[in-house]
Backbone as CSV, one residue per row, in Angstrom:
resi,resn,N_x,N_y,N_z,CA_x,CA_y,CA_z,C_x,C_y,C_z
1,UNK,0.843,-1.179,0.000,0.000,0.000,0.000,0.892,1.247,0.000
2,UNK,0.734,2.176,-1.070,1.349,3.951,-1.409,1.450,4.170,-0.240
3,UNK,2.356,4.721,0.511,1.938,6.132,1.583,3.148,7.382,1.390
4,UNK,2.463,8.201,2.109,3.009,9.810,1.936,4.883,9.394,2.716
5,UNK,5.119,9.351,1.862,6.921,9.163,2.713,7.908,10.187,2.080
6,UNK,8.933,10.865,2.741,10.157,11.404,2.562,10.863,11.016,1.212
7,UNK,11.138,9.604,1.206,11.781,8.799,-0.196,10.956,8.256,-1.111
8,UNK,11.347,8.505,-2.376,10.732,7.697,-3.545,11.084,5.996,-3.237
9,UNK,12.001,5.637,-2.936,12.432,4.551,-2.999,13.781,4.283,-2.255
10,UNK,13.598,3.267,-1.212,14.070,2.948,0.264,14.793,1.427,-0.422
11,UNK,16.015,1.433,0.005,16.912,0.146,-0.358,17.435,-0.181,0.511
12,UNK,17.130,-1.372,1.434,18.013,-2.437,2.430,19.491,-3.371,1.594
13,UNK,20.640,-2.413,2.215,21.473,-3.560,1.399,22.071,-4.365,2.546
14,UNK,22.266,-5.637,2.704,23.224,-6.350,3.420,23.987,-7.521,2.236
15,UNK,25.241,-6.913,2.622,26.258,-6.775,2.197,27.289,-8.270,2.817
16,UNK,28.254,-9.453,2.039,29.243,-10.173,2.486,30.293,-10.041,1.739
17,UNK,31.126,-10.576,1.948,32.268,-10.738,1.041,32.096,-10.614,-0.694
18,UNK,31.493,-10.951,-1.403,30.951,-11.698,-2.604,29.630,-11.076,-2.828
19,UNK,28.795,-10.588,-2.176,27.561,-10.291,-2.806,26.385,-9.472,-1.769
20,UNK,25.900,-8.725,-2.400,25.250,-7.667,-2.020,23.742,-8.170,-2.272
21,UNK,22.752,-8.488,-1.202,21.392,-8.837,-1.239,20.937,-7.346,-0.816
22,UNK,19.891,-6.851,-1.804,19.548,-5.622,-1.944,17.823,-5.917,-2.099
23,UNK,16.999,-5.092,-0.714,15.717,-4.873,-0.771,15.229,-4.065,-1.097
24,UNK,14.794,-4.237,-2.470,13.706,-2.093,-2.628,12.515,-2.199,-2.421
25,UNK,12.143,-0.731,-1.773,10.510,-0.719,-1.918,10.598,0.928,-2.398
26,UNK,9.552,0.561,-3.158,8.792,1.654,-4.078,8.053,2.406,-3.506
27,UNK,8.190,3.549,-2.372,7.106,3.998,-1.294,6.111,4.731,-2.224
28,UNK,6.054,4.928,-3.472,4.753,5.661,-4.328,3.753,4.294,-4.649
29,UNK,4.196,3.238,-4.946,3.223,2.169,-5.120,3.189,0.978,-4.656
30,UNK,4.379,0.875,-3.812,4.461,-0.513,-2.531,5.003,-1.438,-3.692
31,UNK,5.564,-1.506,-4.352,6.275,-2.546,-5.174,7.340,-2.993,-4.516
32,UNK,7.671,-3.955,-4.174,9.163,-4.849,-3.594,9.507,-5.285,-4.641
33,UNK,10.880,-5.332,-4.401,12.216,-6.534,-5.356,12.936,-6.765,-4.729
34,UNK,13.725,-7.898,-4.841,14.524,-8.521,-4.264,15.569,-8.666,-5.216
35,UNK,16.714,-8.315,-5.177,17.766,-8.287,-6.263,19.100,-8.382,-5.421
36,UNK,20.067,-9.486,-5.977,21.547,-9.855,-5.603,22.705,-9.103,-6.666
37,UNK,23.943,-8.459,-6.078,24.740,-8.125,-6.882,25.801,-8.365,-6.347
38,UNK,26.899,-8.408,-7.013,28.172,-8.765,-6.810,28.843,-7.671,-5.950
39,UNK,29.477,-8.069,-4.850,30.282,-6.902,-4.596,31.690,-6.198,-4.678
40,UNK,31.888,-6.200,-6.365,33.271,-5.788,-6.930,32.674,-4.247,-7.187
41,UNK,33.977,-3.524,-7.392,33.292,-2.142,-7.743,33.134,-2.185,-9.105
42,UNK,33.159,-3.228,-9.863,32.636,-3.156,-11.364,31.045,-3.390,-11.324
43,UNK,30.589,-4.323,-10.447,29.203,-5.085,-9.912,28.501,-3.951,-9.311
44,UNK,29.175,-3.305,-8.671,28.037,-2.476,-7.484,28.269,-0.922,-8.956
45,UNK,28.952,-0.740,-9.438,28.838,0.609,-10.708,28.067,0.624,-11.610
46,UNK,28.165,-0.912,-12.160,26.925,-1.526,-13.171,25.090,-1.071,-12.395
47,UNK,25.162,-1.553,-11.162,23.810,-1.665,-10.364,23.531,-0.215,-9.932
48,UNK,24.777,0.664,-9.958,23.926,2.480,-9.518,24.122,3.033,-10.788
49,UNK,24.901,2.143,-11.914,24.048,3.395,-13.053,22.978,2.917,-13.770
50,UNK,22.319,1.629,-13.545,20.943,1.159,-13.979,20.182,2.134,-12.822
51,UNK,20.308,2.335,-11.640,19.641,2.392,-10.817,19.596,4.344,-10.836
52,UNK,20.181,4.886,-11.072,20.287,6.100,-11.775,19.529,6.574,-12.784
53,UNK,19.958,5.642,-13.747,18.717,5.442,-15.419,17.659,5.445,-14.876
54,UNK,17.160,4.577,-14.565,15.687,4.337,-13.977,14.889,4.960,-13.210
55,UNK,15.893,5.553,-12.111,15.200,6.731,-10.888,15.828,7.735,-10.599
56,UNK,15.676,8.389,-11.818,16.813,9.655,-11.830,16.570,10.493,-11.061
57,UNK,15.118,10.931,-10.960,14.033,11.855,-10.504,13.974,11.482,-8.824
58,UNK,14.236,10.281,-8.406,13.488,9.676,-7.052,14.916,10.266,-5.687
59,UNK,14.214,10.490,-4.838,15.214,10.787,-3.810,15.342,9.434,-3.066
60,UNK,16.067,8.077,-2.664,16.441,7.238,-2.315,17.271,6.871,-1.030
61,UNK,16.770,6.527,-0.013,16.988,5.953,1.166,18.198,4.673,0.975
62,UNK,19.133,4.628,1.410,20.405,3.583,1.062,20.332,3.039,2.416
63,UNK,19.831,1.956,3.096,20.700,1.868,4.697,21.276,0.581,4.270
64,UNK,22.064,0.791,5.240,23.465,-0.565,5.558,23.290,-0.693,6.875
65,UNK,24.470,-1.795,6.520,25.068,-2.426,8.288,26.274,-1.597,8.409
66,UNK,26.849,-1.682,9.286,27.847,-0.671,9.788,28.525,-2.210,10.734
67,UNK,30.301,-1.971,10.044,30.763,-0.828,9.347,30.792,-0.731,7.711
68,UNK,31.031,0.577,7.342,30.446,0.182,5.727,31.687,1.495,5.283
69,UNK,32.703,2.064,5.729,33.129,2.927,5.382,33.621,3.486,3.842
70,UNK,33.798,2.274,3.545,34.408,2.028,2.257,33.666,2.079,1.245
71,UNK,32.268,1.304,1.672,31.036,0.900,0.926,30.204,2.823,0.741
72,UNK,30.333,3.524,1.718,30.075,4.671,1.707,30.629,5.691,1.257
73,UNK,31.833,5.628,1.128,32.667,6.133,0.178,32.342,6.559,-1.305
74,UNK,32.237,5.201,-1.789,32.408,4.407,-2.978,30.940,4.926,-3.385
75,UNK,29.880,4.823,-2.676,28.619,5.107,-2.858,28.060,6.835,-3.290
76,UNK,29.175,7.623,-2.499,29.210,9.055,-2.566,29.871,9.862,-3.501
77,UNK,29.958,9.129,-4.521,30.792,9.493,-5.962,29.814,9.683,-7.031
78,UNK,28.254,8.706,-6.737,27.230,8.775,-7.879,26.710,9.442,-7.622
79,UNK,26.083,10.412,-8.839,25.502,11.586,-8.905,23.884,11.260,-8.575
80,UNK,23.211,10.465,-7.527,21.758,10.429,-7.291,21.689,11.299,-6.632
81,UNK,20.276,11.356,-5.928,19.603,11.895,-4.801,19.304,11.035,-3.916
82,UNK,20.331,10.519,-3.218,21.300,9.444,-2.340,21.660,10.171,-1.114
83,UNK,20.684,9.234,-0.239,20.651,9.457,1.274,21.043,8.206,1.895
84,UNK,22.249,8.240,2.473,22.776,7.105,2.777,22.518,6.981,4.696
85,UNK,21.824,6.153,5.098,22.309,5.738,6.412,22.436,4.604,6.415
86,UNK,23.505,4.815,7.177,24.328,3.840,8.091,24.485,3.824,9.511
87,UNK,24.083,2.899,10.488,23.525,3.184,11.627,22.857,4.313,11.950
88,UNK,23.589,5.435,12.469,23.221,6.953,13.468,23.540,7.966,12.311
89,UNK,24.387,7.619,11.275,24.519,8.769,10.206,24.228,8.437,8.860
90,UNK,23.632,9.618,8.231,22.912,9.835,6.708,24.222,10.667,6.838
91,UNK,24.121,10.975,4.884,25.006,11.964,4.321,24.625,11.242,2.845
92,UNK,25.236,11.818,1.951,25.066,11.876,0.468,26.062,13.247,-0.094
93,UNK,25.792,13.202,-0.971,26.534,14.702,-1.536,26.512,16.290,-0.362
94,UNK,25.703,15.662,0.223,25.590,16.940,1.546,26.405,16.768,2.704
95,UNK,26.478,17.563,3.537,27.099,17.349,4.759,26.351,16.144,5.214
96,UNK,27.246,14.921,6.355,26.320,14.406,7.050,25.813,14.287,8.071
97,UNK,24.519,14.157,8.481,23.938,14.997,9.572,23.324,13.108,10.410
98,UNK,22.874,13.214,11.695,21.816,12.071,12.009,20.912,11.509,11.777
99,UNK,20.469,10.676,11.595,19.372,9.952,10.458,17.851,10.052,11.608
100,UNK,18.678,10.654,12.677,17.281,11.052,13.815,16.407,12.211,13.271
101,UNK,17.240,13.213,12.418,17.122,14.310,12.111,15.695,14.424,10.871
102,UNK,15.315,13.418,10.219,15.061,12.818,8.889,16.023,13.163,7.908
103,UNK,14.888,13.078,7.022,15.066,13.155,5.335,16.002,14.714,5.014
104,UNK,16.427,14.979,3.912,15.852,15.746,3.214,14.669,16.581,2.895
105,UNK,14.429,17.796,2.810,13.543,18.196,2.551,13.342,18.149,1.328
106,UNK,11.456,18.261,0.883,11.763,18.551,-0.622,11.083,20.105,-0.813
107,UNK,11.548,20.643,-0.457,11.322,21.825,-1.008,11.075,22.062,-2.850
């Protein structure tokens, strides 16, 4: 079921050695997927510029497990509207602030 949310689209990644199990939900129409990717930085570049193409427009919720420093890094180079938390901190192309704090605004 749609509801009024902050993000277009909210992604659970947990992350091992080898492969990245990635949950989306679609908060405009409640659509889930379940999608696996490799975790080389050729694998995870392939999966944010499909994921770019597709939701260019959408502001996107990223959470992880922590620690992910690297994984956050690496993540803060693509040009989305990429709100990353990880445990207690969000950040994206912006300063990063507490994920207590919310979203983004959309002004």
């Amino acid at each position: 079921m749609p509801t009024n949310h902050p993000y277009e689209l909210v992604i659970g990644l947990d992350r091992s050695d080898r492969k990245a199990d990635l949950h989306l939900i679609d908060t405009r129409t409640g659509k889930v997927q379940k999608q696996t990717v490799a975790t080389s930085p050729e694998a995870l570049h392939d999966w944010l510029a499909q994921l770019r193409q597709q939701q260019s427009q959408a502001t996107v919720a990223l959470c992880l497990e922590q620690p992910a420093a690297n994984l956050i890094v690496f993540l803060e180079t693509y040009s989305l509207r990429l709100w990353i938390c990880a445990g207690k901190i969000c950040g994206g192309p912006w300063p990063r602030r507490s994920c207590s704090n919310g979203p983004p605004s959309k002004a």
